[in-house]
N, C-alpha and C positions, 0 to 999 in steps of 0.2 A: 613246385617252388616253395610252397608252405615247407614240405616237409626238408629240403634242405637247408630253409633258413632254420628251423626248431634245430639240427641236428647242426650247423655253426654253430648255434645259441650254447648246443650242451658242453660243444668242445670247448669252444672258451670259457666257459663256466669252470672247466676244470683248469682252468691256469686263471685263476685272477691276478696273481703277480705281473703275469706278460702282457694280460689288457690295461691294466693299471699304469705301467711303464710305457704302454705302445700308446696309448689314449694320452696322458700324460705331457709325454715328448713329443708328442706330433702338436698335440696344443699350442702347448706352449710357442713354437713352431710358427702353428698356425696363428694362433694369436698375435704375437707380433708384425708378423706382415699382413696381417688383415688390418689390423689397426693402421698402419704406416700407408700401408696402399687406399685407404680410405682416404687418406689428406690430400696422398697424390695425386689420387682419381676426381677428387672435391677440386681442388686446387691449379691441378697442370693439363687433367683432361677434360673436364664436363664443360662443355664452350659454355660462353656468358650466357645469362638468363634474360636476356635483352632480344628484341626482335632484329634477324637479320645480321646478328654476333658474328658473322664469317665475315661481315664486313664490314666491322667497327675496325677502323685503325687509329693509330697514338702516334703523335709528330713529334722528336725530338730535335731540339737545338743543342747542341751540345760546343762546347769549345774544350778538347780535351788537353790540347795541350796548355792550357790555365787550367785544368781539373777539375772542370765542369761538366758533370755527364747530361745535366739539361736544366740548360739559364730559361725556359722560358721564350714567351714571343711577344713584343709588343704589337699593341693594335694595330699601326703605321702596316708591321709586318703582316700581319693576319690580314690584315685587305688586300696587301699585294698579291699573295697565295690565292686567294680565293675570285680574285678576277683572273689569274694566268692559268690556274689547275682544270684540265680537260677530266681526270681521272677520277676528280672528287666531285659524289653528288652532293656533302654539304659541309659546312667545317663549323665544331661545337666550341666554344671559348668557354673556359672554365678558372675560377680565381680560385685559391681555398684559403681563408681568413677564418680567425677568433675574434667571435663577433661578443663584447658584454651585452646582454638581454636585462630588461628590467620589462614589468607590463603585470599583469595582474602573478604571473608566477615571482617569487623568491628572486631579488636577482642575480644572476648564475653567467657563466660563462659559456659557449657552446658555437663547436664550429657548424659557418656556415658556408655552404659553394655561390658564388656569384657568377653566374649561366646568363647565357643568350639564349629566348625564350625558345629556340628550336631543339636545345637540349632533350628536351621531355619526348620531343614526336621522335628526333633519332633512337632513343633507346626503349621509346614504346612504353612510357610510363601514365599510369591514366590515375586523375583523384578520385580519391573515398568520397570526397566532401568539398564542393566548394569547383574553384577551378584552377587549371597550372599559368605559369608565366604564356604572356602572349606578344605578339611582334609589337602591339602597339608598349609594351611594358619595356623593350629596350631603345625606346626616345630615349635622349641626354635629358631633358625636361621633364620623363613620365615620375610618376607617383612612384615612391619604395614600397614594395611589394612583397610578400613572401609567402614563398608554397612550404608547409611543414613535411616533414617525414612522418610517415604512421606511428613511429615508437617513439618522436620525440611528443608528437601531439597527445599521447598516453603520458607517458611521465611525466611533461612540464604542464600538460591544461587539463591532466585528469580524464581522457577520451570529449572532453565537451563537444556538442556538436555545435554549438554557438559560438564559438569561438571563431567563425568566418563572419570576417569586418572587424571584429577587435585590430586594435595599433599593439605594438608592444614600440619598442625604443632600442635602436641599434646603436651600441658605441663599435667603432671600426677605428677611428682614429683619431680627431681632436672634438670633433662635435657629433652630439647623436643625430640619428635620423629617426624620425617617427617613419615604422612599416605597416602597411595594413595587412595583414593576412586575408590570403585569398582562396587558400585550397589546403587542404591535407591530402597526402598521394595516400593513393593503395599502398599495404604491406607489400616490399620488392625488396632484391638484395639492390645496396649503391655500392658501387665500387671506383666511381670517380677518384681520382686523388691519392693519398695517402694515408688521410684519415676520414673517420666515417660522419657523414654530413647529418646533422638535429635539421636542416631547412636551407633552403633554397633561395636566394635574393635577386633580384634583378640591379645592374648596376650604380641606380641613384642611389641606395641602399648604403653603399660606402661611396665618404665623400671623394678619397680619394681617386677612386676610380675613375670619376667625372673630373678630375683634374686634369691641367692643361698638360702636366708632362707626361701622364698617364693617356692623353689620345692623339698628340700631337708626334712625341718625341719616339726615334726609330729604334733608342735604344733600351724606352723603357721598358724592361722583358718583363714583365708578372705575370702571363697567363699561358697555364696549359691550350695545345689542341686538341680534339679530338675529332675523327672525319668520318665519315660512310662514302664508301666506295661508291665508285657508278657502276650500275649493272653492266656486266659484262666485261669490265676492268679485271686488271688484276692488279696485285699488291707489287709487281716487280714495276708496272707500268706506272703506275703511281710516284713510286721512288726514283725512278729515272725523271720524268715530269718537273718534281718538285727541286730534287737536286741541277735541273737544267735553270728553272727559277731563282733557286738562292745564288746561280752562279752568273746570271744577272743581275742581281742586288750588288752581289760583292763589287763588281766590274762599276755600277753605277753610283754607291753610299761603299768607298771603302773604308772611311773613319770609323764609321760601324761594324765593319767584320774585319780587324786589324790581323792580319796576317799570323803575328804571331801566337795568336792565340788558336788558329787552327779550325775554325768555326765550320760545321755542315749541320743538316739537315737529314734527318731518318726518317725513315716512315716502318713502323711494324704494327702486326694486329695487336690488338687492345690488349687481347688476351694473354700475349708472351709479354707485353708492357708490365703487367699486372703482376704477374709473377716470374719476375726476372729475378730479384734477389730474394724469394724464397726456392728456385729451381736448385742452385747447385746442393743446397744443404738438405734438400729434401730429395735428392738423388743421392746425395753418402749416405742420407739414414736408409735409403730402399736396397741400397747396396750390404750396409752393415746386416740389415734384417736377412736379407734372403742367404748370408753367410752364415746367419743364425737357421734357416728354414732349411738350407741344405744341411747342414748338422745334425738337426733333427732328423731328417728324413735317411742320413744315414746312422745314425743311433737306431732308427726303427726297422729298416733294412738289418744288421746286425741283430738284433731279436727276435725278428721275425728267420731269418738264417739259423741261429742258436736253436728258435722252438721247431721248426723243420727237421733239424738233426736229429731233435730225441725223438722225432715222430718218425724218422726213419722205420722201424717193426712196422708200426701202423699201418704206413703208407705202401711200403712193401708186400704185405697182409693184401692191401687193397687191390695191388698191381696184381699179384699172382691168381685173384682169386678173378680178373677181366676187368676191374674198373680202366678202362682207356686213360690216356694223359691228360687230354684235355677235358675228361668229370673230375678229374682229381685237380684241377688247375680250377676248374669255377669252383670249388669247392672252397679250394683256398681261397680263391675271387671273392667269395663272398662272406666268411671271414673277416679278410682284409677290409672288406667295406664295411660292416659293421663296424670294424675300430675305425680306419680313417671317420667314419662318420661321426662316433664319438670323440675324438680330437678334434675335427671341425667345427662342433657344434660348441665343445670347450672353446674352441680358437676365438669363435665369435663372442663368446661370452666374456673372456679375457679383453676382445677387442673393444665391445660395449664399453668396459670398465672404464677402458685408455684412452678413449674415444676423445673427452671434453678434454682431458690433459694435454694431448696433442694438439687440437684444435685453437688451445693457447696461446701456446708456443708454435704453430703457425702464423696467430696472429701478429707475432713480432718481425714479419719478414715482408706479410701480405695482409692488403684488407680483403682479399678474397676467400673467407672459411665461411660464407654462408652457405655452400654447396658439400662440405664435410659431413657424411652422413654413411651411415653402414647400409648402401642400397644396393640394386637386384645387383649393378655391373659388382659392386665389392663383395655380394655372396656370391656370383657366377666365379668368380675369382677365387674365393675358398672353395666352392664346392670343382672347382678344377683340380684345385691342389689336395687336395683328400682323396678324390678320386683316382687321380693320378697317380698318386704313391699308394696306392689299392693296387691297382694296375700291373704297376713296377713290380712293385714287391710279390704277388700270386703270379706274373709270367713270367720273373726273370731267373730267378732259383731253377737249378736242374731238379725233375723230377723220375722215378722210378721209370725205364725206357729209355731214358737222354741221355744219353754217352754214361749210361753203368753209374750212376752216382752211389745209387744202393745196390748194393752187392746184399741179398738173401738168401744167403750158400749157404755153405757149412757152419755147424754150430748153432741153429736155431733163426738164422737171421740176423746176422752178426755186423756191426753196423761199421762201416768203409767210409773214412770221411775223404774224401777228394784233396787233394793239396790247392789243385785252382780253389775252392771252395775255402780253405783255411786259409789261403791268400787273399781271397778276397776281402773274409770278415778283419784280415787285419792290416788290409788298406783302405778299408770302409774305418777303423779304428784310428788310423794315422791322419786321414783327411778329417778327422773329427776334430784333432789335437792341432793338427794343421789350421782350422780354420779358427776355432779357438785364439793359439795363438796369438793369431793376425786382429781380430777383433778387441784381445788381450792390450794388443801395440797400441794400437786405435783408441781404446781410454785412458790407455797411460800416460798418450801425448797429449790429449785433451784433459784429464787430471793435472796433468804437469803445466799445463798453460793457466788452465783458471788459476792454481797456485801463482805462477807467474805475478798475473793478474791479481791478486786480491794483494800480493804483496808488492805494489808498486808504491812508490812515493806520489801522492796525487801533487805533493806544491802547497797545502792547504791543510790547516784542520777542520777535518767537517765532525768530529764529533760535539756533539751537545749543541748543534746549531737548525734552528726550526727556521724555515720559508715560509711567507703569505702573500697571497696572491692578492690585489686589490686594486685592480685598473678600473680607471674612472670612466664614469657614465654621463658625466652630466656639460661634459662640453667646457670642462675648466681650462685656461691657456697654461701657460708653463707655471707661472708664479703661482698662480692659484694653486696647482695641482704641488707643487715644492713644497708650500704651504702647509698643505693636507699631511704628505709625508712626514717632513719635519717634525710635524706635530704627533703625530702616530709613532715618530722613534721616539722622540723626548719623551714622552709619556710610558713609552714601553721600555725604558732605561729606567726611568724614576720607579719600574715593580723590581718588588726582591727576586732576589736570583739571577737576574737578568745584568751581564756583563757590560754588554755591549751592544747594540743594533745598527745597522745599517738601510738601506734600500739603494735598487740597482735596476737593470732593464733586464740582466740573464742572471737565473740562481746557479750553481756549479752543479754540474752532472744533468741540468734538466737538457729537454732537446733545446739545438741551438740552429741555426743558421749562418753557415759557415759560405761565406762567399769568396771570389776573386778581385780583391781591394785593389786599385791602383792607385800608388802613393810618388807624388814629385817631393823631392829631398833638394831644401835650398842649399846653393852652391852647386850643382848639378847639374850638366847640361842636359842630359836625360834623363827618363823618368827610369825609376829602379828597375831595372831587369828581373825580370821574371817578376810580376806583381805575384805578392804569395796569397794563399787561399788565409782569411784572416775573419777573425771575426770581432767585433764591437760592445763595448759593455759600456751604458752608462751608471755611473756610479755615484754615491756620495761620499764627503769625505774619510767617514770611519769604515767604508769598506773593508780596505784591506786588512785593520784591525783586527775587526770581526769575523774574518773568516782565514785570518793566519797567512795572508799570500807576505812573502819578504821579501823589505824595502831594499834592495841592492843599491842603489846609488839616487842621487836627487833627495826628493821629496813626496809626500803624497798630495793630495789635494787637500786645498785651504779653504775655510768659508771665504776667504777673498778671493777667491776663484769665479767671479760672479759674471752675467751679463754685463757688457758694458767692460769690461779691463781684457786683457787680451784671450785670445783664445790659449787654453794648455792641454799637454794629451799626455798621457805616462804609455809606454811601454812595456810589454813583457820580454823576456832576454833575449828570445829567437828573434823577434820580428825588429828590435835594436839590432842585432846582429845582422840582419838582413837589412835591413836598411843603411846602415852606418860602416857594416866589417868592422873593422879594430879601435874608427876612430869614436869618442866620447860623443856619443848624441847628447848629455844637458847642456841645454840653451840652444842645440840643435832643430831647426823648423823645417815643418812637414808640411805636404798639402794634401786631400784626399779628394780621387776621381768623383765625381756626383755622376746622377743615371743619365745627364745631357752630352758626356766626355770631360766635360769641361773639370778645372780643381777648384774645389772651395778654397777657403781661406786658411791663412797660414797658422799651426800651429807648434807651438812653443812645446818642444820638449822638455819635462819638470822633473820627469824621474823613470827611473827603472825596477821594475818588479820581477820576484822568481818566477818562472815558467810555471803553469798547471797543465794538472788532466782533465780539468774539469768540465771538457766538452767529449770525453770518451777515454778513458784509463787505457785503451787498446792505441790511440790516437798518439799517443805524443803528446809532444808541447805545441798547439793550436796557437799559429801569431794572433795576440792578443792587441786592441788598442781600445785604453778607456779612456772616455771623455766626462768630465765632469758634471755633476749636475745640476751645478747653479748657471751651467754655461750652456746646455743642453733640456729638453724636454725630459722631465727626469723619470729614473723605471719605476716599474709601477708593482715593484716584487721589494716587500719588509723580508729582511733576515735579522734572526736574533742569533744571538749566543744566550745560554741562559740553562739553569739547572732544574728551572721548571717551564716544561713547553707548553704543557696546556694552560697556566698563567698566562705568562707571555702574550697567547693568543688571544686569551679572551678577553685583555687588556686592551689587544689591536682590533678584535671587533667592535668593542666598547667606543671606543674612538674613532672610528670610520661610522659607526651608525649616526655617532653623535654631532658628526661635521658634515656627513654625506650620506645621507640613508640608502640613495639609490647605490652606492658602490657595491660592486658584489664582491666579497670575500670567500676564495676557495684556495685548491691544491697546496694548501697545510701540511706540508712534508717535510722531512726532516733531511738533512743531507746525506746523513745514514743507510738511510732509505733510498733515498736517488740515487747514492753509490752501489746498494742492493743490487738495485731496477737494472742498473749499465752494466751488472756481470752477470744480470739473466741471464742472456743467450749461451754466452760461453759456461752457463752453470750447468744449463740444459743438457745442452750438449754433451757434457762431461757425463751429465748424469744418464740418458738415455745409454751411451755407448757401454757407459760403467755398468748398466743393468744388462743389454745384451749378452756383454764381455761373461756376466756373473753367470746369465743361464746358458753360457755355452761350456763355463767351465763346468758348471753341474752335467749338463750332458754330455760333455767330454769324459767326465769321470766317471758316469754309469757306463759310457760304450768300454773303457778300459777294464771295468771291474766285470762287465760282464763278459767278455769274449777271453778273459784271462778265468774267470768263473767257470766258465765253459771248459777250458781248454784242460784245465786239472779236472772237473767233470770225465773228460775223456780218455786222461790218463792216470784212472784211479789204478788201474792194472799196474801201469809201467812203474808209478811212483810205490807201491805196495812190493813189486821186484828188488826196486833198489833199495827200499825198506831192507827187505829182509837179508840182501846178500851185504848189507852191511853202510850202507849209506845213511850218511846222518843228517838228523831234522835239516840241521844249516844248509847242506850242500842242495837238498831238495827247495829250500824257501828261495837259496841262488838261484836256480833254476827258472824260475817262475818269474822271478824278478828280471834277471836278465832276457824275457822275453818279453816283461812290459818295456825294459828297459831298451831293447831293439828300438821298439816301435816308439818307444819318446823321442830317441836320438835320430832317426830320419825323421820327425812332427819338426823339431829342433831347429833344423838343416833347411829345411825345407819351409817352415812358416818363417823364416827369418827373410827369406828372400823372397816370399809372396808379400809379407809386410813392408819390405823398404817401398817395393811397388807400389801397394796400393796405400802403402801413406803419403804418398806425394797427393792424390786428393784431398788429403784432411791440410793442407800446407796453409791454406787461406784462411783458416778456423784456430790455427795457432799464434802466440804467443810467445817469442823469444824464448820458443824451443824447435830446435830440429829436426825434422823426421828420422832421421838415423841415431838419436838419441841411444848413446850406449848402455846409459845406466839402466832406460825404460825398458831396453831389449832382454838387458843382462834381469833386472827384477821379474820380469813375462818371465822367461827362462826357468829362474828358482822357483817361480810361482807355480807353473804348468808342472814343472818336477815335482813339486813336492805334494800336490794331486794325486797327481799318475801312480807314484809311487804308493802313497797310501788306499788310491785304489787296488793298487796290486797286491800290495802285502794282505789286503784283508785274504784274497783267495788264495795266497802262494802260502799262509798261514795254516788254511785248512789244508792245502794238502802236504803239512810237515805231518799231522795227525793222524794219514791215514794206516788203519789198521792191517799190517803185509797178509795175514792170515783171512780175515772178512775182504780184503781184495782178490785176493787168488781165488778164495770160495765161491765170490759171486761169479768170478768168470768161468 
């Protein structure tokens, strides 16, 4: 064995070009889908890190036809379920709130989960230090309590271990709570939620929580579930159970599950919960990759064919002189392995690189990237694919004895190339160009969209306008906290460069909370059909100012806009249109649903504003309603205009420390910035496909320039004939050309209508463009041509040169 790996060793020694190229392209290859399938494997298959993960499941409430994929459950409801459910051994309630923190750390902002203390034992979490929430901890009356996360009790307390019994001080919503800390958990992945939890509360913790329409009322819905199966259940039996339940609720509380909105109840394991809307887009990327890994692997196929042919003498030599078929097959076998093994080892190294990049841009989809990691199952997976195309490539090529490939007749051994054999390397060639293509389609439409995107009209100008974040901690009522604000604009108006300031509850482009509003319109005998999905801005008066939204009709808001005179609301265009159709809503009055059914009080429409993007540039115009904030608990987010941002800012810390020390001051962004943030995904996107797209044109190009390399290679004779009886450079460079040129115009043909196909996947990832986009097709097109072609002229170039006399000689 020694000795015929030395003797691989020496052969490929003598082609460094074909290891280089074969190592190379298979990496590359490799790389990519080792990288991708890392995310997937982290992500969509390594079950949770949790005890007894097969049988964590996720309740949803959904009401889809109001376009709610999941309202949540209130408590009312979570009792019900959990006295009539046979299936379930325990149901976990989970809140996720931004809790402000002040306490011996800096004070800071930082989400925290408010759990029933059984959370912990369902998913098998134990502490470092201290101890976790316990049954007597969810009384209505117990003490506020909090289990830290390992990484937050490092960053915010410095690792202390003293730190169990210290209070810190929760703002949640109008008044703090003092918490005492009780525990820091062991290092664990959390995946609870949406986002990633600094600590853990028990419900006293937030006061709302303990409020009367928060335990009382059927329709307050704020809290996730989550349940552990009963041994021996299953996940179908569950679902039928629980769906038999809600369909008792509905029959018994139908004001609560109003028909038209379509309400049911799911049950799925945690795990498909978790990663639902990062699955589809990290199944196009595994699909894009392996279009790229097929490419490669036939680029390498193709080289490996090409190096076989001129080894024909060799191998011929071998056959005549008794080497059997199959020593001459391991021989190649192992060969082959040596390079797939060097491609693989590149692959992983490529993959290492990509590894945290990805990981990223997973995070935008999922909080589950704690399990992303290049481990045994993601090397058993490369070291399959390496092997594999070892494999392919030393058994599937004919050798000396199989149907005559080599012919070592007459002439010294004169080498016979097969026409299957040339048909194949030049639809190993086509499917190159082919897949290409398609890959090609695929960033073009996603290039084309983020364009789209970046050139939208957001409704707004957000250039030169900075955000601060500055919600109160110390339990101020409304006046006081107006007060605070007030004070922090006026001050931050009176610095230079500074335009204008405002303050509000939502900044544009940050995340929002976009609900199912139901609104009564006086004069109406019913309430508006269809309630639209809408969301809430409280504001003050020089909002719109300062961030460019345009007054269409009415007014904006007045300081006489105060408690105590009537209530007023402005609209933005869609959600006046929807409410009103054609007729004039100023002076028109509204009422809005509250979490009991019932409608607040009426209010006074004063004006109409332009539509924004400012809850997602992809979105539309979001029905907007803003209430004022002398009439409302006013937000707790300063936006400036202003030519200098870091002024500005430091002007508004100045003034919050000086009036409020505990307030904490963070998320300092610019709207710029937040506009940035919201065409991540779709940049991504663009950008990952645009790099596949790139290296499958590069390795499209090598398989075109070699197998046309090749093919004047083997008609150094023929092209030296026609040399000399009279044929000129031209008509020979034709030649050559028109045989890469076959093989573009069926890649052509044929990738155009694997792309219509498989762009209907990419459909959900675009932007006000097409999948059959003409132009993107036609551009792929000239793009792939004018590759193809310049790979071909390099070789159909050489052989306009060949010498008719040194070609006849040598044969």
């Amino acid at each position: 064995m020694t000795g015929s790996l030395g003797l691989a060793i020496r052969r490929l020694a003598r082609s460094p070009g074909h290891v280089v190229a074969f190592v190379l392209t298979l990496g590359l290859g490799i790389g990519v889908n080792t990288a991708i399938f890392s995310v997937i494997n982290g992500v969509l298959l390594e079950p949770l890190p949790y005890v007894d993960s097969n049988r964590l499941l996720y309740l949803r409430h959904a009401a889809p036809l109001a376009g709610i994929d999941d309202m949540g459950f209130s408590f009312v409801e979570i009792g019900d379920y959990a006295r009539s459910a046979t299936t379930i051994d325990e149901f976990v309630e989970y809140g996720d709130w931004t809790f402000a923190v002040a306490g011996e750390a800096e004070p800071h902002r930082a989400v925290g989960g408010l759990v029933t203390s059984n959370y912990f034992g369902v998913l098998g979490l134990r502490p470092a230090l201290g101890r976790m929430l316990t049954e007597a901890d969810d009384a209505r009356d117990a003490e506020p309590v909090v289990a830290l996360t390992h990484e937050y009790w490092v960053r915010a307390f410095g690792g202390d271990p003293g730190v169990i019994n210290q209070t810190i001080r929760l703002y949640a919503f109008s008044q703090p709570r003092t918490a005492r800390i009780v525990g820091v958990l062991a290092p664990a992945s959390l995946y609870t939620g949406t986002r990633r939890q600094e600590f853990f509360v028990n419900y006293s913790a937030n006061e709302h929580y303990g409020g009367a329409s928060m335990l009382d009322e059927r329709t307050h819905r704020m809290t996730s579930v989550f349940a552990r199966l009963a041994p021996g259940r299953t996940i179908a039996e569950a679902r039928s159970e629980l769906a038999g339940v809600f369909g008792r609720l509905q029959q018994e509380f139908p004001p609560a599950y109003p028909e038209r909105n379509g309400m049911s109840v799911s049950v799925e394991s945690w795990r498909h919960a978790l990663t639902s809307d990062a699955r589809p887009m990290l199944l196009i990327l595994g699909g894009a990759v392996v279009l790229v890994l097929l490419l490669a692997c036939a680029n390498v196929a193709n080289l490996t064919l090409t190096r076989l042919v001129r080894r024909e003498r060799e191998l011929a030599v071998q056959a005549a002189l008794g080497a059997g078929v199959w020593r001459i097959r391991r021989q190649l076998l192992l060969e082959n392995l040596l390079l797939a093994t060097g491609g693989g080892l590149l692959g992983v190294l490529l993959a290492a690189v990509g590894k945290d990049l990805l990981t990223q841009y997973a995070s935008r989809f999922t909080v589950r990237t704690g399990e992303i990691d290049i481990d045994l199952t993601v090397l058993g997976a490369t070291a399959v694919i390496a092997v594999g195309a070892a494999l392919l490539l030393a058994l599937a090529p004919g050798l000396p004895g199989t149907r005559g490939v080599w012919s070592p007749g007459a002439g010294g051994g004169r080498r016979v190339v097969g026409v299957t054999r040339k048909h194949l390397q030049r639809g190993l060639v086509v499917s190159q160009l082919v897949l290409c293509f398609t890959l090609l389609v695929g960033a073009g439409l996603l290039v084309r969209s983020l364009f789209n995107l970046t050139s939208v009209d957001a409704g707004l100008a957000y250039d030169d306008v900075v955000a601060v974040d500055v919600p109160s901690m110390t339990g101020l009522n409304a006046e006081q906290n107006r007060a605070v604000m007030d004070r922090a604009v006026e001050r931050t108006v009176a610095t230079g460069g500074v335009t204008s300031a405002a303050y509000a509850s939502h900044v544009p482009f940050a995340p929002a909370t976009i609900t199912r509003l139901g609104f009564r319109v006086e004069g109406r005998d019913e309430q508006s059909v269809n309630s639209p999905m809408a969301a809430q801005n409280v504001v003050s008066p020089t909002y719109f100012g300062t961030i460019g939204v345009r007054l269409i009709r009415g007014r904006e808001f007045a300081e006489t806009d105060r408690t105590g005179t009537e209530p007023v609301a402005i609209l933005n265009e869609s959600l006046a249109r929807h409410l009103f159709g054609s007729d004039d809503p100023i002076d028109g009055r509204i009422a809005l649903e509250q979490f009991n059914g019932e409608f607040g009080d009426w209010l006074r429409v004063v004006g109409v504003v332009g539509d924004t993007r400012e809850y997602g540039l992809a979105e539309g115009a979001t029905h907007t309603l803003y209430r004022p904030s002398n009439q409302v608990f006013p937000g707790q987010r300063i936006i400036i205009r202003t030519s200098d941002a870091a002024a500005a800012v430091r002007n508004v810390r100045g003034v919050i420390r000086e009036i409020d020390p505990d307030r904490p001051i963070d998320n300092v962004v610019t709207l710029e910035s937040l506009r940035f943030e919201d065409l991540a995904p779709p940049r991504l996107n663009a950008t990952l496909f645009t790099t596949f797209a790139g290296l499958a044109l590069a390795i499209a190009a090598v398989g075109v320039l070699g197998v046309l390399a090749f093919s004047v290679s083997q008609r150094t004779q023929e092209f030296g004939v026609r040399m000399a009886i009279g044929a000129r450079p031209g008509q020979v460079l034709s030649m050559v050309l028109a045989e890469g040129g076959r093989m573009l115009a069926v890649s052509l043909v044929l990738g155009v209508a694997t792309s219509i196909v498989l762009a209907r996947f990419l459909q959900s990832l675009l932007f006000d463009v097409a999948t059959t986009d003409p132009l993107i097709y036609l551009s792929v097109g000239i793009i792939l041509s004018i590759v193809a072609f310049v790979a071909a002229y390099v070789p159909a170039r050489r052989a306009t040169i060949v010498d008719p006399l040194t070609a006849l000689r040598s044969e």
